[in-house]
N, C-alpha and C positions, 0 to 999 in steps of 0.2 A: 783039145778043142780050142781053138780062136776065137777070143772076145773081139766084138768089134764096138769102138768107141764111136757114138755120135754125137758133133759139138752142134748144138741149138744155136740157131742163127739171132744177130741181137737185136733183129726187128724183132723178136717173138718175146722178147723182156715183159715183162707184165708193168702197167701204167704205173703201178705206185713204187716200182723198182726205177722206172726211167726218173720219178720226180724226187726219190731220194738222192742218186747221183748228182743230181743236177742243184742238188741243197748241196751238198757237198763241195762240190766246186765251186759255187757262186761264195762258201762261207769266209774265206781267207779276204778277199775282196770288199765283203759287208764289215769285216774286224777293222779293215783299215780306213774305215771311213773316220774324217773330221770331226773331232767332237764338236766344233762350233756346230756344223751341218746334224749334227745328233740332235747338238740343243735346238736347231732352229725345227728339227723336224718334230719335239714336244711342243713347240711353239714357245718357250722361254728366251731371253735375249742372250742375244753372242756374246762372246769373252771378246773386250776392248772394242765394244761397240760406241766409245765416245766417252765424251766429258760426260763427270757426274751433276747433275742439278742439286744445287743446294739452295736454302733459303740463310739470307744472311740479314745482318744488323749493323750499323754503324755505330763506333762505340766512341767516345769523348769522355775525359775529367771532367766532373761537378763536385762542388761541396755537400757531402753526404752527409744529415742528421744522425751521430751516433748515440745510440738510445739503449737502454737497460728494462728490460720487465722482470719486476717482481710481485712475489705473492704479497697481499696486505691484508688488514681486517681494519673496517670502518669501527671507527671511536669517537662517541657522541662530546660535541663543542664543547657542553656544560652537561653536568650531571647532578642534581640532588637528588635527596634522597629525604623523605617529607616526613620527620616522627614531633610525636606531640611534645608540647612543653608544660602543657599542663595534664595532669589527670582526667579521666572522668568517662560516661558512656557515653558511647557511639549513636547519635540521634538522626544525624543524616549523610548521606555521601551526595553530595550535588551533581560532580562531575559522571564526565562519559569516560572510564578507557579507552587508549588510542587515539584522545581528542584532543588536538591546539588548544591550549589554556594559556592566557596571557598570565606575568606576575601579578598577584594579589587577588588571582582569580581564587573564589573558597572550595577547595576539595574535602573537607569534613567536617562536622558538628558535632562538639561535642553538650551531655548537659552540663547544663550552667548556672542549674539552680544552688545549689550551695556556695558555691564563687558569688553569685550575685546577693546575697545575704551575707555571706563576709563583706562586701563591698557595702553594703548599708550601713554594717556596724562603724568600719572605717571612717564612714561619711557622720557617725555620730560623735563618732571622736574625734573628729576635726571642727565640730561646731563646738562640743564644749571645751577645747582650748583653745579658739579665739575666743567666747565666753571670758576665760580663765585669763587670758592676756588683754583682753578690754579693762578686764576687773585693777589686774597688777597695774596697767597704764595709767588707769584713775587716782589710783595710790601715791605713785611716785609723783606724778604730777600736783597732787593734793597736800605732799612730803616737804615739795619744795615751795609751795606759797607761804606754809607754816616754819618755814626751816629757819630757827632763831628765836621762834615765840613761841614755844610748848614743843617742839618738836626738832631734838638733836641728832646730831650729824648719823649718831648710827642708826638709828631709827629711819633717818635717810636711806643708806647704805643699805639696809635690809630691806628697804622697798623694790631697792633698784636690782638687788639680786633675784626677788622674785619677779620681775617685770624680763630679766632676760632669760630665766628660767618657764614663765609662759610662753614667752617667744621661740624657744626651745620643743617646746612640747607640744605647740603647735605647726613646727617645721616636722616632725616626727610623724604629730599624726596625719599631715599633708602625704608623706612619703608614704607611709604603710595605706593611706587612700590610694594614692595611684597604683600601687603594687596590685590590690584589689581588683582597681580595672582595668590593667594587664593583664591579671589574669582572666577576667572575663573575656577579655577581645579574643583572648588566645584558644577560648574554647572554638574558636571560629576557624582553622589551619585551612592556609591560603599557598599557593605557589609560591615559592621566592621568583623560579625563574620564567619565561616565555619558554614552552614546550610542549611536548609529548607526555601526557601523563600517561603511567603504567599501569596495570589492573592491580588491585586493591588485596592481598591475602585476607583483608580484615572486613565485618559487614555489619548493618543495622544492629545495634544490642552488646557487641564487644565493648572490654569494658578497657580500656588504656593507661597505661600511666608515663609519667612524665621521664621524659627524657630515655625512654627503654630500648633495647638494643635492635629489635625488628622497628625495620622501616615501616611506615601505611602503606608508601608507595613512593613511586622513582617518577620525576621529570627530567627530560631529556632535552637539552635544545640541539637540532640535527643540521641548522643552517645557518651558520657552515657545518661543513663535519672535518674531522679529523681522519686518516687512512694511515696506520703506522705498518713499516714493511723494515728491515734488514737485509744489510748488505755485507760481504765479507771486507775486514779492514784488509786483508791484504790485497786483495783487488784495486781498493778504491787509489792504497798505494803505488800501485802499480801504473793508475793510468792520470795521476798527480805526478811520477816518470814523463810519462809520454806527452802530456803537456807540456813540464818544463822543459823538453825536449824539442817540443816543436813538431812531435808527430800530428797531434793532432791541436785543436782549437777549443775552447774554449766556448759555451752558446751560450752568449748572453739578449737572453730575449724573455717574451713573458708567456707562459702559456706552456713552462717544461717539463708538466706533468700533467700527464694523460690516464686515462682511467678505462678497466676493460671490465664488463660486468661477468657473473656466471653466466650469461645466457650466448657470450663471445659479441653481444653488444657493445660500442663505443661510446663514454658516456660523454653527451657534447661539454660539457662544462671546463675547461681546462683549469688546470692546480697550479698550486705553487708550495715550493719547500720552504716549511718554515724553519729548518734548523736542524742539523743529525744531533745524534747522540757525543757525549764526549767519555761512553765509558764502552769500552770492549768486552762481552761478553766473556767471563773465563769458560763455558763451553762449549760455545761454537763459534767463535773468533770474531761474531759480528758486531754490526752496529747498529741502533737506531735510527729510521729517518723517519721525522712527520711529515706529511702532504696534505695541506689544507683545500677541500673543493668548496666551490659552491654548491648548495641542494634547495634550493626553492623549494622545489617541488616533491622531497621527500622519498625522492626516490633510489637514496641510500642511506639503508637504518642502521643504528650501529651493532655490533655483533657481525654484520654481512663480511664475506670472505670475495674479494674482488683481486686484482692484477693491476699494477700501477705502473706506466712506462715512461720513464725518466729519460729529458734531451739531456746528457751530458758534455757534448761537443762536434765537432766536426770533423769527417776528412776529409780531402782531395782524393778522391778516387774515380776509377771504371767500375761500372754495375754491372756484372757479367752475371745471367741467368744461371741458375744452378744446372740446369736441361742440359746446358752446354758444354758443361764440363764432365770432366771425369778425373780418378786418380792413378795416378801411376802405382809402378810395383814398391818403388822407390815413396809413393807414399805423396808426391807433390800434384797438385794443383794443375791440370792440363787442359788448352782447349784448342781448338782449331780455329785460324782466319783464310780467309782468301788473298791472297796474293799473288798477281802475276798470271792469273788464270789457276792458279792450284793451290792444295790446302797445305794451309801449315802448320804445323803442331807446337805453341808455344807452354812456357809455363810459367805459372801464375803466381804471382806472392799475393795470397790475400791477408786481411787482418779484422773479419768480420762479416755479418749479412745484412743484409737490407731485404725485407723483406722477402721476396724468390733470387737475389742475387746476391753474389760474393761481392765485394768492397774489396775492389782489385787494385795494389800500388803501383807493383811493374807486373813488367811477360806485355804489355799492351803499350799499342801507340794511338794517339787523335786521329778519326777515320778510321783505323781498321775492321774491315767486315768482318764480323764475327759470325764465324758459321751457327746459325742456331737449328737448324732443319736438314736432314737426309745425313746424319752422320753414322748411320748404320755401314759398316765395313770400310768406313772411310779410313784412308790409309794417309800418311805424310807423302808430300809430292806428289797426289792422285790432281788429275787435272780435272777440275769443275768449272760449270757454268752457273753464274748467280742468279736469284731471284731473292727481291729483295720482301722481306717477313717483318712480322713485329709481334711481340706476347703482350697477353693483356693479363688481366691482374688476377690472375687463377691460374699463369702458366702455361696456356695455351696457344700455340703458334697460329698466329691468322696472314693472310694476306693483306700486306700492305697497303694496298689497291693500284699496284702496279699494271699495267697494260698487257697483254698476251706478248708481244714481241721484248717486251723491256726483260734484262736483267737476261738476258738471253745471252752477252759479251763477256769475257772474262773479267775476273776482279777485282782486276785493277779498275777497270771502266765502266763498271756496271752501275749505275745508283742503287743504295741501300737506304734502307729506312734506320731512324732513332732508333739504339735500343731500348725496349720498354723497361719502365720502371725509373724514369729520370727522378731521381731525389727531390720533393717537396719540404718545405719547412716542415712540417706536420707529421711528414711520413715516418713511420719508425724503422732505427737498424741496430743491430745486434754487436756486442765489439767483447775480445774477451775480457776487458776490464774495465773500470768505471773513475771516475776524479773523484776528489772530495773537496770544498772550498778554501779561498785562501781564509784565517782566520778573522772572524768578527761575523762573516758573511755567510749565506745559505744560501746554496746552487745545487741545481740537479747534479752538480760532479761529484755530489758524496755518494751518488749511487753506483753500483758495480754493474756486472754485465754477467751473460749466461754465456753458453755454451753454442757456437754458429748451430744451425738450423739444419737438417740433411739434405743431400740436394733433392730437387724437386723429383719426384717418380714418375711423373708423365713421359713418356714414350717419343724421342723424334719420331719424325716425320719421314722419314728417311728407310 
């Protein structure tokens, strides 16, 4: 038997067989499409679609305040410590704790009746030896009208020894009277100094004695005060180095010790050093330094734990944000400028921070636009267009208040703004080492230096 073969004609294809063929062949076609044309059909931008916009800063040498903070603890000016000199009970406390008492002001009572009855007795026996030396004086005097006519020389003699022997005994009982009424006064304990007095362990009815090893209570005077901090001696040597050296300067001005409270308040009052230490700790290599403030107002007590930022000198440097940089693998100091219309990647020798920025020597020239903004995937020799920026004192990249069309030109021509953070007198920066003074003299250069600051975490712009 003969099969016979019938071929179905290709109009008779079913629709959803025609539209897979036709995916098929269109697919080789769709592969080779552009991936720019890919990216622009997500709506993303094309690869080498133009200069990159950066925001830049113009950077300059200035003389930077190099500064040290350390930890310190407030130490009262003057300190006593108020115990009786005489015995006796406790009759009154006058005083308020916590309250400004001038000197000679009375903080206790003691009684005084027993002291005040020896003080009479005293008083009776200084009248009968003047008594007793009026008598002797009568004598001797009376000794020598007679002296020749009934009455000889030794009989003189022994008048006159008793005349200086009243005189005697009544310098004694003079002495043992005042003793009397020192000790009465004393039942009365008075401040020595102008202060704070402390609250009292002791109260109405205790009973005291002289000279005993608990205090009544503690005056403090706080204004001024004292802030003792340490510093490592090797440091301070190190940048006693660098001065004689000529790295850095020397600040001689007044006001080189600044004070930060716990609350990260600035306390306005500025210090001054009165003097380091001249012994080295055998265990932890450091040193003393005192910083004297002023406290008016009380508003550093002693015991308090504050931060003290010492100007030890100066450098000549560029402030370069910390935002702006970054580290190589290699470990060095790296940032980008614009030049020429495109970025350049230099590297930095720094030798400290200032505040949010490095204390830059080289890698930088006067004028260089320093890229601070869009450095995400920024690459060396990427061609950029400028817009000139500025940080303010939190780090933050703002708008200079440039125009819409400016900074639009490459960067060589573009205007750029200051970088922010121009070093003021006042302003503090960080250095790894610290001076000590030439001898005789006390300078913030005995204080050392911490460790530079991490760069700033804020996010370009970019």
């Amino acid at each position: 038997m003969k099969i016979r073969q019938f071929r179905r004609p290709l109009s008779g294809l079913a629709p959803r067989r025609l539209a897979a063929a036709a995916l098929l062949a269109a697919l080789p076609g769709f592969l080779a499409l552009p991936t720019d044309a890919f990216a622009q059909s997500r709506g993303g931008p094309p690869r080498n679609s133009g200069p990159t916009e950066v925001g830049v800063s113009a950077v300059s040498r200035a003389d930077v305040p190099v500064t040290v903070e350390l930890p310190g603890r407030a130490i009262a000016y003057q300190l006593a410590a108020v115990r009786p000199k005489v015995g006796g009970e406790i009759t009154e406390i006058p005083y308020q704790a916590g309250s400004l008492v001038k000197a000679g002001t009375v903080l206790f009572r003691l009684e005084d009746e027993t002291l005040a009855v020896d003080l009479a007795a005293r008083e009776v026996d200084v009248t009968s030896a003047q008594a007793a030396l009026k008598g002797a004086q009568a004598t001797v005097d009376r000794y020598r009208k007679l002296s020749g006519s009934g009455v000889t020389r030794a009989d003189l003699e022994t008048a006159e020894v008793g005349l200086a022997a009243a005189e005697a005994q009544l310098g004694l009982a003079e002495l043992q009277r005042d003793l009397a009424q020192l000790a009465v006064r004393r039942t009365e304990i008075r401040s020595p100094i102008d202060g704070i007095a402390a609250i009292t362990p002791f109260s109405v009815g205790d009973t005291v004695s002289q000279g005993q090893a608990d205090a009544l209570t503690e005056v403090a005077q706080v204004d001024p005060i004292y802030v003792d901090v340490s510093e490592s001696r090797a440091r301070i040597l190190r940048n006693q180095r660098s001065i004689a050296e000529g790295n850095m300067q020397r600040f001689d001005s007044e006001g080189i010790a600044r004070m930060t409270l716990e609350t990260g308040e600035t306390y306005d009052q500025p210090g001054q050093i009165l003097a380091p230490g001249t012994v080295v700790s055998a265990t932890t290599g450091t040193i003393p330094i005192r910083v004297q403030f002023p406290n008016p107002d009380r508003q550093i007590l002693p015991g308090q734990f504050v931060r003290v930022t010492l100007t030890i000198g100066q450098i000549n440097a560029f402030l370069v944000p910390q935002r702006a940089t970054s580290r190589a693998a290699s470990g060095d100091l790296t940032a980008f400028v614009a030049r020429e219309g495109k970025a350049v990647e230099v590297r930095l020798t720094e030798v400290g921070t200032h505040q949010n920025a490095w204390m830059v020597t080289e890698g930088l020239e006067d004028g260089d636009a320093l890229i601070l903004d869009g450095l995400s995937n920024l690459r060396s020799g990427a061609e950029v267009t400028t817009v000139p920026v500025e940080i303010d004192e939190n780090g933050v990249v703002q708008d200079a208040g440039a125009g819409p069309d400016e900074g639009a030109g490459d960067g060589a021509d573009s205007p750029v703004a200051p970088t922010a953070g121009t070093p003021a007198p006042t302003a503090p920066a960080t250095t790894a080492a610290t001076a000590a003074p030439t001898p005789g003299s006390a300078t913030a250069a005995d204080a050392g230096a911490t460790a530079p600051t991490k760069p700033n975490a804020a996010t370009d712009g970019g």
